[in-house]
C-alpha positions in Angstrom: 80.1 142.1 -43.5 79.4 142.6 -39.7 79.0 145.5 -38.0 81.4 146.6 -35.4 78.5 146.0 -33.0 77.1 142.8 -34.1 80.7 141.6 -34.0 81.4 142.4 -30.5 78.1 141.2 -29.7 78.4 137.9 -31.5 82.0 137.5 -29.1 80.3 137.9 -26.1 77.5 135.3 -27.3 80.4 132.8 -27.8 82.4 133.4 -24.6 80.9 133.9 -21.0 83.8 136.4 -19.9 83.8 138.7 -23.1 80.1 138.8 -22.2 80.8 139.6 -18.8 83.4 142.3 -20.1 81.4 143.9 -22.3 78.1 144.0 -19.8 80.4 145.1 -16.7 79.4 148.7 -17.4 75.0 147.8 -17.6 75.4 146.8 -13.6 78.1 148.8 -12.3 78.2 151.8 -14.6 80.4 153.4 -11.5 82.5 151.1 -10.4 85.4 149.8 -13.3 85.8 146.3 -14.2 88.8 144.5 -12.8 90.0 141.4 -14.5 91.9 138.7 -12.3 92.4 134.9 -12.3 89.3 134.3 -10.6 87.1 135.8 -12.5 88.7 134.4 -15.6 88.4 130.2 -14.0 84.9 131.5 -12.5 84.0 132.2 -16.1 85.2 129.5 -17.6 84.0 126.7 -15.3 80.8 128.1 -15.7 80.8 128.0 -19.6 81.8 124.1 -19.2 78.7 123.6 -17.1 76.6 125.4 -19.7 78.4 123.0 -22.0 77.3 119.7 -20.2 81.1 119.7 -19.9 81.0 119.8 -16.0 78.1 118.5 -14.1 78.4 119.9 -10.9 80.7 122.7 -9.9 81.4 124.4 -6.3 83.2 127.5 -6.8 85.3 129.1 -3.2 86.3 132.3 -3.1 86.7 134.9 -0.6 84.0 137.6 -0.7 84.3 140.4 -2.7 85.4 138.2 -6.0 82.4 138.8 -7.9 80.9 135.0 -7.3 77.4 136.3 -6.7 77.5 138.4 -9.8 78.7 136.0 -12.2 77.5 133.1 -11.3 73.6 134.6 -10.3 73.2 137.6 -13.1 75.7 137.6 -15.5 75.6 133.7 -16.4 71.6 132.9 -16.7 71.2 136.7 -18.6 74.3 135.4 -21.0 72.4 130.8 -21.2 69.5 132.5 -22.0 70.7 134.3 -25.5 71.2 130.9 -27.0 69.1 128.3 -24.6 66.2 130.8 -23.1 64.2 128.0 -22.7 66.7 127.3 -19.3 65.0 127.1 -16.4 66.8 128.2 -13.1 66.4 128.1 -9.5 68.8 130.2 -6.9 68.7 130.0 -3.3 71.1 130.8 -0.1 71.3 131.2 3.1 69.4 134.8 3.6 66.6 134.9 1.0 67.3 138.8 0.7 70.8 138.1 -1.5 69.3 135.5 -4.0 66.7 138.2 -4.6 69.0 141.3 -4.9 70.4 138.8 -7.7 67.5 138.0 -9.5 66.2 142.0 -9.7 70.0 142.3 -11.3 69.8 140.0 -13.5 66.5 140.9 -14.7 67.3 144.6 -14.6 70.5 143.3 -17.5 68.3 141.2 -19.4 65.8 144.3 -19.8 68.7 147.1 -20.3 69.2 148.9 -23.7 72.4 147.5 -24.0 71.2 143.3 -23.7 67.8 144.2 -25.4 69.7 145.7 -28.5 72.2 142.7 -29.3 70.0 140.1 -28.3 66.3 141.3 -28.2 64.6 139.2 -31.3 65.6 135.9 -29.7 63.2 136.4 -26.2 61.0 138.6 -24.2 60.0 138.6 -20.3 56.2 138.0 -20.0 54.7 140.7 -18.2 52.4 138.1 -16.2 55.1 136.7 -14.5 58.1 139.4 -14.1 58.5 139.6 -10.0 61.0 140.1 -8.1 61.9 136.7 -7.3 60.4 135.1 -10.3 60.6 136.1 -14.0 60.0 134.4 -17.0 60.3 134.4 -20.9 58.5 133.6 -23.7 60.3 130.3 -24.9 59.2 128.6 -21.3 62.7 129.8 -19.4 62.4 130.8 -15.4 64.7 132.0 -12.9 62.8 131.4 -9.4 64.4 132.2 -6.3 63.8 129.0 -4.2 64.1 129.5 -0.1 67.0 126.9 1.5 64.4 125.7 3.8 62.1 124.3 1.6 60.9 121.9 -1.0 60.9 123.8 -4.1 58.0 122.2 -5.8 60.2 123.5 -9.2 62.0 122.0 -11.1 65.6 123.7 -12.7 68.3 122.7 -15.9 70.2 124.9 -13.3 70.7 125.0 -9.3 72.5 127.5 -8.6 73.2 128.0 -4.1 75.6 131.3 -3.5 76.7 131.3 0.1 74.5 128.5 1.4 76.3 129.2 4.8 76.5 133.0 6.9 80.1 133.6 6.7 79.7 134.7 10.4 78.2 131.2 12.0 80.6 129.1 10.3 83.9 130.8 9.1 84.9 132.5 5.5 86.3 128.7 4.8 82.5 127.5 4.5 81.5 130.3 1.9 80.8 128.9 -1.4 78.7 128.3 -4.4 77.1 125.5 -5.6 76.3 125.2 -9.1 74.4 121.5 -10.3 73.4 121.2 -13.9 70.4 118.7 -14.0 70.8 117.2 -17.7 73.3 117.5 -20.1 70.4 118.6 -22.9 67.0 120.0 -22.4 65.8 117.2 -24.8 66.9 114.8 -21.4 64.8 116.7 -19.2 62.5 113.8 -17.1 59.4 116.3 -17.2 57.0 116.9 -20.3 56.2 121.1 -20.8 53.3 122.2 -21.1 
């Protein structure tokens, strides 16, 4: 029989927003986690890219809806329980917001609370856990990638949060874009080391 914990935990494996629920409190232990639409459809269209369900997805909110958080931290940290060998890229229009991103979403992945549910399936190397790139032990990234620039990387995921300043262009032009390279790693058009 399961425990209560390895119950709960094996719910928010399954769905992106119980994960999300239940992982609220590791990020914003202060603040308390409102539930709306958006969150719900943000959550759900993400779980259908994961699924090779949607290929490419832009997601339009206002700010202040919790795009950056769940598309950015809470998504890769919740791929990576059952496909850590994802590789990511993130990018947008001020380097300084993809990277506040990535030290979240690695700062989740390395809590007490992920670590305990899901810590057998993956570790971070320590040779390559930086600010704006960390990796894990089954060949997953998550690199943040400047707008400007070739990457020179290659990603199952692209993930661009506010690839526009909300002040040059309008709140209209704010957006995420999320692309999902190949429906299966197995597709990928790249041989691994």
């Amino acid at each position: 029989m399961l425990s209560h914990l390895r119950l709960k935990a094996e719910k928010a494996r399954r769905r992106l927003h119980e994960f999300v629920l239940q992982a609220w409190h590791v990020l914003e232990p202060d603040a308390s986690f409102v539930d709306g639409i958006q969150v719900q459809a943000i959550c759900d269209h993400l779980q259908a890219v994961t699924e090779g369900r949607i290929r490419n997805l832009i997601i339009n909110v206002p700010p202040g809806h919790a795009k950056s958080l769940l598309t950015a931290v809470f998504w890769p940290a919740w791929v990576w329980i059952d496909h850590a060998e994802s590789r990511w890229l993130f990018s947008s229009y001020r380097e300084p917001l993809a990277t506040r991103d990535s030290v979240r979403c690695r700062r989740l992945i390395e809590s007490d609370w992920y670590r305990q549910r899901w810590g057998d399936r993956y570790q971070l190397t320590e040779d390559q856990n930086q600010k704006q790139r960390f990796e894990n032990d089954r060949t997953g990234y998550r690199v943040v990638v400047p707008m400007s620039s070739g990457t020179g990387e290659r990603g199952d995921y692209v993930v661009v949060d506010d690839p526009h300043s909300g002040i040059r262009c309008g709140a209209t032009c704010r957006s995420g874009m999320v692309e999902r390279k190949h429906e299966h790693p197995s597709e990928r058009p790249f041989e691994r080391a």
